[in-house]
DOKOL-516464 format. One record per residue: z, x, y of N, C-alpha, C in turn; residue in one letter; residue number from 1. Coordinates in steps of 0.05 Angstrom, whole numbers. Example, Ala and Ser with C-alpha at 12.3 -4.5 7.8 and 13.67 -1.06 7.14 Angstrom:
2
    n_pz    n_px    n_py   ca_pz   ca_px   ca_py    c_pz    c_px    c_py  residu  num
     156     264    -114     156     246     -90     156     264     -66       a    1
     142     257     -45     143     273     -21     157     258       1       s    2
//
This chain:
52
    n_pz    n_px    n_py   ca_pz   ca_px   ca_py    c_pz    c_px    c_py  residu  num
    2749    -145    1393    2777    -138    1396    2791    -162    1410       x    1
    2822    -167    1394    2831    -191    1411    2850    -178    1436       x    2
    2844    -191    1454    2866    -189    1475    2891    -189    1472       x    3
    2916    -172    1479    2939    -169    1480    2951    -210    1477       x    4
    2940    -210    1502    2948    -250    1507    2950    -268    1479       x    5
    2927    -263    1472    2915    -279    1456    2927    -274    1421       x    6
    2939    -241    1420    2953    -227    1401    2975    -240    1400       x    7
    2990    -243    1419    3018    -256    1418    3018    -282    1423       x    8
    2994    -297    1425    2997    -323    1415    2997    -329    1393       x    9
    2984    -316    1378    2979    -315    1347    3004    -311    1342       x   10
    3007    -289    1336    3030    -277    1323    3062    -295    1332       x   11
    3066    -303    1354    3087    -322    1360    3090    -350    1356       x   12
    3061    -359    1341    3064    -387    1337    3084    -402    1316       x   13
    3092    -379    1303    3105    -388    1281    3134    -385    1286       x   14
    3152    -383    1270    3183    -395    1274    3186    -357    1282       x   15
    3180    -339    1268    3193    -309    1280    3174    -302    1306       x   16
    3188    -291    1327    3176    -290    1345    3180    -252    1354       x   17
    3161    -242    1364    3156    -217    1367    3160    -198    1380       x   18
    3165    -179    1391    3172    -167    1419    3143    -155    1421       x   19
    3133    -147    1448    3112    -140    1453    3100    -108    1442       x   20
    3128     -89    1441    3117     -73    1422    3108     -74    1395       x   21
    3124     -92    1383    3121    -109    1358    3096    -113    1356       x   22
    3075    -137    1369    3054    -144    1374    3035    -127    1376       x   23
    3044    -109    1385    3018     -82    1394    3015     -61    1365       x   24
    3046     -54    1354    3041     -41    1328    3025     -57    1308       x   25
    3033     -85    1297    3022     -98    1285    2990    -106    1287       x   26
    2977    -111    1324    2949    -100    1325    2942     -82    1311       x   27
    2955     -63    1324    2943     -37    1312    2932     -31    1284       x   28
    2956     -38    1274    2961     -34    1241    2939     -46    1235       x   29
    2928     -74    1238    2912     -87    1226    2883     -76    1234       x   30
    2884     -71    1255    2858     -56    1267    2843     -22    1248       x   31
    2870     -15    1240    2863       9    1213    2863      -5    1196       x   32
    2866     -17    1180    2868     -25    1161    2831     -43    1157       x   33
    2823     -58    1187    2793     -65    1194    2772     -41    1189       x   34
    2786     -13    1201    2774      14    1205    2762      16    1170       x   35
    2786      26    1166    2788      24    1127    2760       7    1113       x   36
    2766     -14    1120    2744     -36    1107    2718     -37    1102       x   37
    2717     -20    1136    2690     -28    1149    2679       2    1135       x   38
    2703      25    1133    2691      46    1122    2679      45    1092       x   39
    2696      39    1075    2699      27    1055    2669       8    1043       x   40
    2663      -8    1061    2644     -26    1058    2612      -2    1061       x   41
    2619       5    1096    2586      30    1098    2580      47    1062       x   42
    2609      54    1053    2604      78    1036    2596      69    1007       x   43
    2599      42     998    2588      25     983    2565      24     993       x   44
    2543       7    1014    2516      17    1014    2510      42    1009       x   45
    2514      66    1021    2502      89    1011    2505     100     978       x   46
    2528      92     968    2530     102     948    2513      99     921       x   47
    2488      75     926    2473      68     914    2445      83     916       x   48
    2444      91     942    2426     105     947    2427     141     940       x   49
    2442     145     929    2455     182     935    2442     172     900       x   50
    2453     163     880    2448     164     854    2423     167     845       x   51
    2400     150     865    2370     153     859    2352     176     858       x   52
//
């Protein structure tokens, strides 16, 4: 997990710059969207296995 600090360095490097709630939704968002993936990815291994 990145640190708040380290979030809004990112995110502010570029020409639009962010407000700190800004920063924290946009964590977030991306952090479900990680959730999603990672679920997404487990349910592909098993799904090979359930067919056998």
């Amino acid at each position: 997990m990145i640190n708040l600090k380290e979030t809004t360095k990112i995110l502010n490097s570029g020409d639009t710059k962010y407000s700190p709630e800004e920063i924290i939704a946009i964590r977030d968002f991306l952090y479900s969207l990680a959730q999603i993936e990672f679920e997404q990815y487990q349910s592909s291994l098993i799904e090979p296995t359930k067919s056998q």
